[in-house]
C-alpha beads as a LAMMPS data file, in Angstrom:
LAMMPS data file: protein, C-alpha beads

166 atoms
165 bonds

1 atom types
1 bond types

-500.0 500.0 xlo xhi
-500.0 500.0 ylo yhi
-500.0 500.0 zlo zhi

Masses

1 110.0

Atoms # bond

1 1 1 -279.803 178.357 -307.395
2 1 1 -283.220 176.949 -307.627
3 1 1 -284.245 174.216 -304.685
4 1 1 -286.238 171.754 -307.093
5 1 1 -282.567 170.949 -308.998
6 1 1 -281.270 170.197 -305.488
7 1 1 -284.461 167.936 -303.696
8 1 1 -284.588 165.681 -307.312
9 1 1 -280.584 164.701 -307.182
10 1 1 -280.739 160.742 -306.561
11 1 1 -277.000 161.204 -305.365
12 1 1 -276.199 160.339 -301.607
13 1 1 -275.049 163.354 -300.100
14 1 1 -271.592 162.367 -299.150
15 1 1 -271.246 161.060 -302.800
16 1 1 -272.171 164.487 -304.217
17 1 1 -269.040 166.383 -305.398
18 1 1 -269.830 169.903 -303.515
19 1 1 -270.154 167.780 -300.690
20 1 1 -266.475 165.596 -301.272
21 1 1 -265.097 168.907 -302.021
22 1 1 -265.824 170.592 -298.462
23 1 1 -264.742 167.489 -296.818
24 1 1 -261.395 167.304 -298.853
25 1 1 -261.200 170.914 -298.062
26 1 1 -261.591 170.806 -294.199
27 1 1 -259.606 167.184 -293.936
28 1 1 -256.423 167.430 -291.885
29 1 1 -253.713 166.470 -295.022
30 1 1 -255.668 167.627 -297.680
31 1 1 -256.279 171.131 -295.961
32 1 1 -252.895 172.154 -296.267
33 1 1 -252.812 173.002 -300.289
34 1 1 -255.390 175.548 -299.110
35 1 1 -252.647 177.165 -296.354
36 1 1 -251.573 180.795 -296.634
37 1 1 -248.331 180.471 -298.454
38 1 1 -246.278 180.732 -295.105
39 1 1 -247.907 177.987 -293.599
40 1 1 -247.783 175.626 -296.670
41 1 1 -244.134 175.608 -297.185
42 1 1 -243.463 175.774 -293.547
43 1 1 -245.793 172.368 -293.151
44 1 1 -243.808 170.820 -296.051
45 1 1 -240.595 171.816 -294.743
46 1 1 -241.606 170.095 -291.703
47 1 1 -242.554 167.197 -294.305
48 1 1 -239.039 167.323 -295.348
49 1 1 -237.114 167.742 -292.025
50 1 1 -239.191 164.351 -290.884
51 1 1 -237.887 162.669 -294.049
52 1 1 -234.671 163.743 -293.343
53 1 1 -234.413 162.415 -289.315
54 1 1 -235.702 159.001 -290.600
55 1 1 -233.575 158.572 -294.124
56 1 1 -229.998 160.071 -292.723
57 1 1 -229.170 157.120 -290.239
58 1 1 -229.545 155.168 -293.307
59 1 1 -227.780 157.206 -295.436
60 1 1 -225.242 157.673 -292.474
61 1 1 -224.773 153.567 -292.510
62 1 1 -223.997 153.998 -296.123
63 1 1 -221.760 157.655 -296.323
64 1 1 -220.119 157.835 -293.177
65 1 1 -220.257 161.866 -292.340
66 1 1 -216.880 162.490 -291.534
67 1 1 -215.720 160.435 -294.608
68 1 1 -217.858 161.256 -297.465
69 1 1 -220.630 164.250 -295.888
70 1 1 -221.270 165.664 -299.464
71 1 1 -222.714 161.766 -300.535
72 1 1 -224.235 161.850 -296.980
73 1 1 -226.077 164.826 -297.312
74 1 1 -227.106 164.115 -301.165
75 1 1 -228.174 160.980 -299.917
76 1 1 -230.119 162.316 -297.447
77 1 1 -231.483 164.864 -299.188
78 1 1 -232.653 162.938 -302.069
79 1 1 -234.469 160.053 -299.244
80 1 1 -236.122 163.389 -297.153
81 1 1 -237.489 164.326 -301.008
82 1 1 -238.491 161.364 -301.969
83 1 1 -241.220 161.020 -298.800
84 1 1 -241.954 165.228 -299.122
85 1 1 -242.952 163.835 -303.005
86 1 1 -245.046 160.863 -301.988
87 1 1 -247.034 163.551 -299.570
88 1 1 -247.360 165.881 -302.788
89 1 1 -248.673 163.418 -305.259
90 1 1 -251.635 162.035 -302.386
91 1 1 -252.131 165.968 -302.645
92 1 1 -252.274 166.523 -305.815
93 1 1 -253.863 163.347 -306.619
94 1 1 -256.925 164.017 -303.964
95 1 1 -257.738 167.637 -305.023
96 1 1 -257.238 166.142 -308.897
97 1 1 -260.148 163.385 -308.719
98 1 1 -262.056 166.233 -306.790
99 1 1 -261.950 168.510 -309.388
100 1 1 -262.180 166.031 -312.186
101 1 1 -265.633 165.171 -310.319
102 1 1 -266.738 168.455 -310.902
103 1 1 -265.883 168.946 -314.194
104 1 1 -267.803 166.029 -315.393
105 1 1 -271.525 167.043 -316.537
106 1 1 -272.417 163.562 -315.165
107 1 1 -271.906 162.174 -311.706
108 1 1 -271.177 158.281 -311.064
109 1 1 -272.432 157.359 -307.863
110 1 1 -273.135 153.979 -305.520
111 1 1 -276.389 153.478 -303.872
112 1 1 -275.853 150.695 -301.575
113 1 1 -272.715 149.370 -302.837
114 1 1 -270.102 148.531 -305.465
115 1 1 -272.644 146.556 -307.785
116 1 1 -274.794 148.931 -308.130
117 1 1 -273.431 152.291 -309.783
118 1 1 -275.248 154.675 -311.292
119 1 1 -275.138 158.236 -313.443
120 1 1 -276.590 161.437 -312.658
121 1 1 -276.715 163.908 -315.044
122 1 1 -276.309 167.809 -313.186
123 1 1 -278.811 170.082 -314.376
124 1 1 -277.357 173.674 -315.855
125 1 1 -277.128 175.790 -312.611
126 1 1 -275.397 172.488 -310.917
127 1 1 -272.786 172.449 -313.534
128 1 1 -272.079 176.082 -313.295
129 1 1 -271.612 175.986 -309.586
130 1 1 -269.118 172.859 -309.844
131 1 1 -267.457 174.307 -312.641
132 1 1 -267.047 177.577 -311.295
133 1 1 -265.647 176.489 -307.497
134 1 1 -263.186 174.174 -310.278
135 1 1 -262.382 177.190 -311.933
136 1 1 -261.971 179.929 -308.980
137 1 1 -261.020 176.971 -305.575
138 1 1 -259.455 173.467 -307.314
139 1 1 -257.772 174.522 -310.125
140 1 1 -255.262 177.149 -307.986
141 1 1 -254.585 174.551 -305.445
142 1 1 -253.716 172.173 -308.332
143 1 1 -251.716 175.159 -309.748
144 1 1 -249.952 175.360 -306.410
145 1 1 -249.510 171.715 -306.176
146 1 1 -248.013 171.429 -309.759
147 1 1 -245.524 174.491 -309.032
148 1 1 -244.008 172.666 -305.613
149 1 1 -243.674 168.987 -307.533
150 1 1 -241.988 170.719 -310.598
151 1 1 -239.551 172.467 -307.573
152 1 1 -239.027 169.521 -305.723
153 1 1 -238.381 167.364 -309.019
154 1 1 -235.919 169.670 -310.549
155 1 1 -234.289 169.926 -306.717
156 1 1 -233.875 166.159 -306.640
157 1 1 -232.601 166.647 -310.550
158 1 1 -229.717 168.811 -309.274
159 1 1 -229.111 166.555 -306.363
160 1 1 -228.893 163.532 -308.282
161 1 1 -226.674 165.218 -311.123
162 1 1 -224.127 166.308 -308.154
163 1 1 -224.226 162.388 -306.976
164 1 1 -223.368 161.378 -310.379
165 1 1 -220.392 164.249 -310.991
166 1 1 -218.784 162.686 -307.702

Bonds

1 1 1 2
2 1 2 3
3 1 3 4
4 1 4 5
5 1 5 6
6 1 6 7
7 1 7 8
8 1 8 9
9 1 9 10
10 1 10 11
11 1 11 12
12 1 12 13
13 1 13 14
14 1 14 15
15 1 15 16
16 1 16 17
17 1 17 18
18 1 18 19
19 1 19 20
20 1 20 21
21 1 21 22
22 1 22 23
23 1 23 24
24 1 24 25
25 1 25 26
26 1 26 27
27 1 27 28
28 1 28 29
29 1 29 30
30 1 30 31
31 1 31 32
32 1 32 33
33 1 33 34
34 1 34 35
35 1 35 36
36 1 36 37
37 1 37 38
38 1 38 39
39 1 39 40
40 1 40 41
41 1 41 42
42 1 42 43
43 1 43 44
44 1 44 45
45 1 45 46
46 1 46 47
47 1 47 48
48 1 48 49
49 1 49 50
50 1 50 51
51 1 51 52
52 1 52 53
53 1 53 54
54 1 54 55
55 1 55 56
56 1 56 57
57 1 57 58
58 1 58 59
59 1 59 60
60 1 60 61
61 1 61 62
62 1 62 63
63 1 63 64
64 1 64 65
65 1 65 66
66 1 66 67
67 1 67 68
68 1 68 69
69 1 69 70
70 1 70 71
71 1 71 72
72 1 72 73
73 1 73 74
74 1 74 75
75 1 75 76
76 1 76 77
77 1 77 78
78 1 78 79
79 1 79 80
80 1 80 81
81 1 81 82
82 1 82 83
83 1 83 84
84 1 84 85
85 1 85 86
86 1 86 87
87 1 87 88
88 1 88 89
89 1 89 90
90 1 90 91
91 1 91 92
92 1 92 93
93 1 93 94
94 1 94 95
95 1 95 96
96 1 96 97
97 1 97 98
98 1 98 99
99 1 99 100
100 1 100 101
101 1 101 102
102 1 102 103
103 1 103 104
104 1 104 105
105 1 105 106
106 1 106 107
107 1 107 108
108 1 108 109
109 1 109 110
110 1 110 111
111 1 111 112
112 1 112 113
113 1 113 114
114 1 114 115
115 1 115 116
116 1 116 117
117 1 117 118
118 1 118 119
119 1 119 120
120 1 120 121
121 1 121 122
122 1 122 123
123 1 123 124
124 1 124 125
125 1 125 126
126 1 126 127
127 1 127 128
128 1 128 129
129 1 129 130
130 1 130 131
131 1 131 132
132 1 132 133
133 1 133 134
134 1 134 135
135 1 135 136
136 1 136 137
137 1 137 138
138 1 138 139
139 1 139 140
140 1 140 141
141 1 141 142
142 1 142 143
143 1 143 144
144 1 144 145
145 1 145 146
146 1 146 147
147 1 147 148
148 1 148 149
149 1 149 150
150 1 150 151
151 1 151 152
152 1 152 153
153 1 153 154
154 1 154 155
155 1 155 156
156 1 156 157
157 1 157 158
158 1 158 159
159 1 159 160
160 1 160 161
161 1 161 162
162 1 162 163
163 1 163 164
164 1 164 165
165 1 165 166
């Protein structure tokens, strides 16, 4: 890639979207769509296992175990998903604007503040670079992403459909 297209862009460097893209990638939450497979589910099991400690005394207040443990552990279940989706969707919703950012041929960008926006338009080899790390980085870990909410969602599905056979 040639320097000159690089020196000329009027976009702050934290604005830029190579540059939001290595910080989303190296942030603590956002880091863990790039996991090995092992580690991702194992970090959203934890996810799920917090969910579960916080919702089941409520859901133990409502479905006494030794009375009614099936609605208990729906119950449960369903409140430990629910938090496990709200984690997915700030996932999926940070790697989405990310990669929507370098899709775009232009760039919308703040100088000094929220009054003052402007557009940069990439050059060529700028465009191919964002579009490629969407193509090859983002658009796998939004693959991923989409996979474990369709999972969870039809998971929640069944649990719900068991609550309302009951």
């Amino acid at each position: 890639m040639r320097e000159s297209s690089l020196n000329v862009c009027p976009v702050p460097i934290e604005q830029q979207p190579i540059n939001e893209y290595e910080q989303l990638k190296e942030s603590w939450l956002f880091s863990w769509a790039t996991l090995e497979k092992s580690l991702y589910w194992r970090k959203l099991a934890i996810v799920w296992l917090i969910g579960w400690l916080i919702v089941s005394p409520i859901a133990a207040s409502s479905f006494p175990p030794p009375k009614s443990p099936l609605l208990f552990g729906i119950s449960s279940n369903l409140g430990a998903a629910a938090l496990l989706m709200l984690v997915l969707l700030q996932l999926w919703l940070g790697w989405r604007y990310i990669g929507d950012r370098l899709k775009k041929e232009t760039v919308f960008y703040e100088e000094s503040g929220w009054y003052d926006g402007q557009t940069w338009l990439k050059p060529p080899e700028v465009l191919t670079r964002d579009r490629l790390i969407l193509s090859y980085q983002v658009a796998p870990i939004l693959q991923r992403l989409t996979r474990t909410v369709t999972i969870l969602a039809v998971l929640m599905i069944g649990d719900g459909i068991v609550w309302l056979c009951l």
